[in-house]
N, C-alpha and C positions, 0 to 999 in steps of 0.2 A: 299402758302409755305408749308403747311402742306399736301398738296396733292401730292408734290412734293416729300417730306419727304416720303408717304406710299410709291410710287412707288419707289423709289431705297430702300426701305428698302424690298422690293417684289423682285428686283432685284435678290439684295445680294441674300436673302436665295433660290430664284431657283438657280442660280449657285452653291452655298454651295451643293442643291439636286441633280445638275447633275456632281457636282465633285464624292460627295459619291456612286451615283451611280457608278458611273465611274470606284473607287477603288473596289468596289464590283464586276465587272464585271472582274477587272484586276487582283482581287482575284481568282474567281471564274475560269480563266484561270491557276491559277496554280494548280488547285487541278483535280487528275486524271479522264479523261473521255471514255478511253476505258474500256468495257467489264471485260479487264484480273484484271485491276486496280481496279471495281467496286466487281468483285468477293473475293477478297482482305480479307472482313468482313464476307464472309460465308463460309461453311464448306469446310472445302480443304480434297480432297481425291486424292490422289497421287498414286493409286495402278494399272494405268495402266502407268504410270509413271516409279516409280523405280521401280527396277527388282528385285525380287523375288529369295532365293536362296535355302530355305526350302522344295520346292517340286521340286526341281532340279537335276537334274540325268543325266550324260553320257548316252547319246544314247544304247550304249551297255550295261552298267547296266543295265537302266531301261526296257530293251527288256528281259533280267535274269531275274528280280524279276515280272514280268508280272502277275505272276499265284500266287500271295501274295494276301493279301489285302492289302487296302492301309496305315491303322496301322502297319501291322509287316512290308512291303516294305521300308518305311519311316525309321523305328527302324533300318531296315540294312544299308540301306544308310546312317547315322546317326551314326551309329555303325562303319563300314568302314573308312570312312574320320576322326572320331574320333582316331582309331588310326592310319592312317597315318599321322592325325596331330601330337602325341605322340612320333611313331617313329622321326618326324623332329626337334622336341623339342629336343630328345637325339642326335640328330647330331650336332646338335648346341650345347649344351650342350660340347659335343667332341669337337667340332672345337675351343673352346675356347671365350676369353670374345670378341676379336676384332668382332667374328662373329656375337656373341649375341648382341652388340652395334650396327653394321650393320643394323641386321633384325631387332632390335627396330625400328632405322628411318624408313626400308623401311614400316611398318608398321604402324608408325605414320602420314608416308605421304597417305598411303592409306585409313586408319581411315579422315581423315580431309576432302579426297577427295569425299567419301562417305558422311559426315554428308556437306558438302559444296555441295553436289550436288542434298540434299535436299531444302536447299534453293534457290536453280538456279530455282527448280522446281517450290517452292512455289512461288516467286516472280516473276517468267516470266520476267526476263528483260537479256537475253542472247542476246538483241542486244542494250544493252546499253556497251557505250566503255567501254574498257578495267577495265572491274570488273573482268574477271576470271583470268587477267594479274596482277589486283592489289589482289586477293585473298593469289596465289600465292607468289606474292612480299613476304606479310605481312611474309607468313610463313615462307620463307626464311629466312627473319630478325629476327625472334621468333626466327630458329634453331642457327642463328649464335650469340643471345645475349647469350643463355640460353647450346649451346653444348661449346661457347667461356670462358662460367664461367669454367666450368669443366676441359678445358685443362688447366687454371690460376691453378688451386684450385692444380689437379695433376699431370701436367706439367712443372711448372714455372721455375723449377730450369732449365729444359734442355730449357723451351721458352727462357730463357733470355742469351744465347750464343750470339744471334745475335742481333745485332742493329735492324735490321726490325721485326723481331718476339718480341723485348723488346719494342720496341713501339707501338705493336699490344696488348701486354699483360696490357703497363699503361694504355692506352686510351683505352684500349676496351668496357666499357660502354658508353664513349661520342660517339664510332664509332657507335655503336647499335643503340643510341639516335639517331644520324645524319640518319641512313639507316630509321629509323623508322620516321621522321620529313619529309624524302621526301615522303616515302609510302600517309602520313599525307595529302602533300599539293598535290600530284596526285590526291587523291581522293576529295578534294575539287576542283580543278580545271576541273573532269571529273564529277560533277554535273549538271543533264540535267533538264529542266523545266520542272514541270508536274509529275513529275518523282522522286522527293525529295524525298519522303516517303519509295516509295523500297530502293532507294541508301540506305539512313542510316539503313533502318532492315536490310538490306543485310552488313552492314558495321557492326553493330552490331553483326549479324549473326556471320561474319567472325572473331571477336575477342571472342566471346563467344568458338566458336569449338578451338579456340588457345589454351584457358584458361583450355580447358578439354583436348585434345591431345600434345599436345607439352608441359605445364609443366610437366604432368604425364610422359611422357617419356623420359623428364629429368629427374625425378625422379628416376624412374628405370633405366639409366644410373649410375645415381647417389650409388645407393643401389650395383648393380654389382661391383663398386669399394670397396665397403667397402667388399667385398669375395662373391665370389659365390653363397655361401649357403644362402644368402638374397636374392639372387635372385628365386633361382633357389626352396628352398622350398613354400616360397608365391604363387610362379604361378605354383604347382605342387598341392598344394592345394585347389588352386578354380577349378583346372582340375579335382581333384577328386571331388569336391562337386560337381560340374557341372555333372558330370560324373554319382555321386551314387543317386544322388537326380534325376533324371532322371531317372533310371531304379529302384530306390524303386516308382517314382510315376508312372512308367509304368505298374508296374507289383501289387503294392498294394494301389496304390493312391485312396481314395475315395470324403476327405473333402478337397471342397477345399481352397485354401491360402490367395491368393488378387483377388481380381477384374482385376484389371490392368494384370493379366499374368492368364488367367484362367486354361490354364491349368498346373498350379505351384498346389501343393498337399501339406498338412498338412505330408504327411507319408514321401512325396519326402523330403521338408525339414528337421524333424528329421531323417530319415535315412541317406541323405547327411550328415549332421552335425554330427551326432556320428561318420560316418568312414573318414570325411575329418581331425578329432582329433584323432583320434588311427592312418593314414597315415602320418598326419602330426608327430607325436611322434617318429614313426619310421623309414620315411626317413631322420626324422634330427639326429637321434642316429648311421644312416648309414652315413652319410655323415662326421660328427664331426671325425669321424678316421681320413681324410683323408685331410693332411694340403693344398692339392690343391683346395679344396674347401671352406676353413674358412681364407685363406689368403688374407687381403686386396693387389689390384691389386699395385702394384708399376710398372714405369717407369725403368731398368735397362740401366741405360748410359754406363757401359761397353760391354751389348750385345747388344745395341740397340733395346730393343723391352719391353713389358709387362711381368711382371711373378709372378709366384703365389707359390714362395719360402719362408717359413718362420718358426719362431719356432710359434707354434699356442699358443695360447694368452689361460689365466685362463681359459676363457667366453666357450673353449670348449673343456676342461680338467676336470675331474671328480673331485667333490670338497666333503667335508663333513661337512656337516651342522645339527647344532645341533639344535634338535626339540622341540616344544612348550610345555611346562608345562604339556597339557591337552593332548599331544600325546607321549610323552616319555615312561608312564608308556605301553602301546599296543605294541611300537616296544621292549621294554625292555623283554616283555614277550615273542615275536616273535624271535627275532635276538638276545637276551643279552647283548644289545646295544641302547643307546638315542641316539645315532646322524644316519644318512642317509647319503650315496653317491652318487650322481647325478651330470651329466655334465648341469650347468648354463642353456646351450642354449637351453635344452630341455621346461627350464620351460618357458622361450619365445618363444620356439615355443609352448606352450598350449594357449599363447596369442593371437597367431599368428592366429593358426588355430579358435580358437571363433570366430574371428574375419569375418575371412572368411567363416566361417562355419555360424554364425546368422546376420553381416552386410554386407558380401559382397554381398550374393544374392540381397542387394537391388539396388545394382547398376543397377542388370537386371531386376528387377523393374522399376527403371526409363528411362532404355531405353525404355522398352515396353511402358510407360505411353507415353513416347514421339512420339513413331512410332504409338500407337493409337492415337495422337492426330490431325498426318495427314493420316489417314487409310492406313499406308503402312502394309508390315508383318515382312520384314526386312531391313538392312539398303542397302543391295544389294545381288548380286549371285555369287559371288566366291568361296564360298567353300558351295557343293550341300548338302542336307539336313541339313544346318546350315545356312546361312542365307552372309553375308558379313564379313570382317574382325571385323569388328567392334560390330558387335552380338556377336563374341568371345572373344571383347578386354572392356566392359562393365563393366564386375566386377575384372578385371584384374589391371583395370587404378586404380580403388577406392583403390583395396587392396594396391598398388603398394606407394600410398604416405600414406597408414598408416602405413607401413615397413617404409619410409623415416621418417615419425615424428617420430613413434617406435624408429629410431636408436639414431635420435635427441636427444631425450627425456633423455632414459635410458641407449644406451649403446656408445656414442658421439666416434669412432673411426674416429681421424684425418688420414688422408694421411700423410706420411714420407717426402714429396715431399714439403706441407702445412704447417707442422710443422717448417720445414727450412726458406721458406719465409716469416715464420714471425719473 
């Protein structure tokens, strides 16, 4: 009897060993066994990969600048596209805000499509279904929860004429919810075996690049409504610092800044930063004349369209302010007067520009950290000795939602449109 006993008890525990086996093998089948999959854990270099935009030249330019070296060559090409970038900013500018709304999206969709098409690279799975169908989707659904606040916020009073655009306005976060709950079950349904691990980085991937381009340029959506001059000085200012910190480190740069951007200069960024605050001071002293510029955007239902009509508000009318105990006696002796006249907005833009002038560059900081961290140089080739849209739009995004918390914060201008529906 007892011999009987060992043997099924010997039994049992071999099949217990050939089940676990068993799961271990049926484990071991999900977890990835090609090459592309195994490379996954080491170093990823992508630089024959994405394209390259920094040493990039029209045929014909760079058959011109031939007899350069390759530093001054570079500095013209460089030079050139910088201001025909400049020129299109002042067209736009001209053309008004519908246009400058416009070229945000188109520009947000190209930024996405760029930092998305570093992941296609890293991941390698461009022949797993419809990931670059569901990338898209998501973004779609981002634009329409996040562009669909905005026309609520300053739209509503004309949304709600009609029955179908009134029920687009109450339900529109449940509708965003519903678009974003299919994207949801798409992507669990189009999970392939073996294959789990990309799906989600790349699923990840894809709400991360959300969270950095589309609410940012919601954001700046956002700020153009509240008048021009929020827009239009922030992103005039990382142009200049971008701009002067670049030609003080070309031309005097010795020490240098970070690791992460080597050739960024101790001289580049204090000389950026001094003249991105004296440009900043002065294009907003220019601008504040001129109430098409400091008027928030209103909706006109009897012309049908936007406009930027209005009596300008304190914030950029010249006020007088009486000075501190410890500074009155200096101007008393200068002016024969303690108090000072100064238009408000100047002294937010000294804000404004610190801002951009010692936090913004680190935006371009951590793109570089991140394009070093898959040995690209830029995020693509569209615009020749600069790099992809998105090289351009790095400390643009960062500045663009401290202007939106900025407004939050301190100077809270509702919409007329906002104010009504509630």
């Amino acid at each position: 009897m007892s011999e009987l006993r060992k043997r099924l008890a010997k039994s049992e525990l071999d099949t217990e060993t050939e089940t676990e086996t068993g799961n271990q093998d049926s484990d071991a089948n999900l977890e990835p066994d090609s090459e592309d999959d195994k490379s996954l854990g080491q170093n990823i270099n992508l630089s024959s990969t994405i394209p390259t935009g920094t040493d990039k030249a029209p045929e014909m330019l760079d058959s011109a600048l031939a007899y350069l070296p390759e530093k001054w060559k570079n500095w013209v090409i460089r030079g050139i596209f910088t201001w025909l970038m400049i020129f299109f900013f002042a067209g736009l500018v001209y053309a008004g805000p519908l246009a400058l709304m416009i070229v945000t999206l188109a520009v947000q969709v190209k930024c996405f499509a760029e930092i998305i098409n570093i992941g296609y690279a890293v991941y390698k799975i461009h022949g797993l279904p419809w990931f670059r169908s569901l990338s898209w989707y998501f973004l779609l659904t981002s634009n329409y929860f996040f562009y669909g606040e905005s026309l609520v916020d300053y739209f509503g009073v004309v949304d709600n004429r009609t029955d179908f655009l009134r029920g687009m306005v109450k339900y529109h976060r449940f509708i965003s919810f519903s678009l974003y709950i299919v994207g949801f079950v798409w992507f669990v349904l189009s999970l392939v075996k073996r294959y789990y691990m990309k799906q989600f980085s790349l699923f990840a991937w894809t709400h991360v690049a959300l969270l950095i381009v589309v609410t940012q340029s919601y954001l700046i959506i956002r700020n153009i409504f509240q008048g021009l001059i929020w827009f239009i000085v922030p992103v005039s200012m990382i142009i200049c610092n971008d701009v002067m910190a670049y030609m003080f480190g070309f031309f005097f740069g010795k020490t240098p800044l970070i690791k992460l951007s080597p050739k960024k200069t101790w001289e580049g960024f204090i000389g950026g930063g001094f003249a991105t605050v004296v440009f900043g001071v002065m294009a907003s002293y220019v601008l504040c004349q001129y109430p098409h510029f400091v008027c928030p955007i209103e909706f006109n239902e009897e012309l049908g369209k936007m406009t930027l009509d209005c009596e300008p508000s304190s914030l950029f009318r010249p006020q007088e302010y009486t000075l501190p105990e410890t500074l009155a006696p200096f101007m008393q002796m200068m002016s024969g007067k303690n108090t000072i006249t100064v238009i408000p907005f100047l002294l937010h833009s000294l804000s404004m520009s610190l801002f951009s002038s010692v936090i913004g560059p680190f935006g371009g900081f951590f793109a570089s950290g991140f394009k070093r961290a898959f040995k690209i140089k830029d995020f693509g080739d569209m615009i020749p000795g600069h790099g992809g849209i998105m090289d351009r739009f790095d400390c643009q995004y960062l500045m663009a939602t401290f202007v939106n918390v900025y407004i939050s914060s301190f100077i809270r201008v509702d919409s007329p449109q906002k104010l009504l529906s509630q």
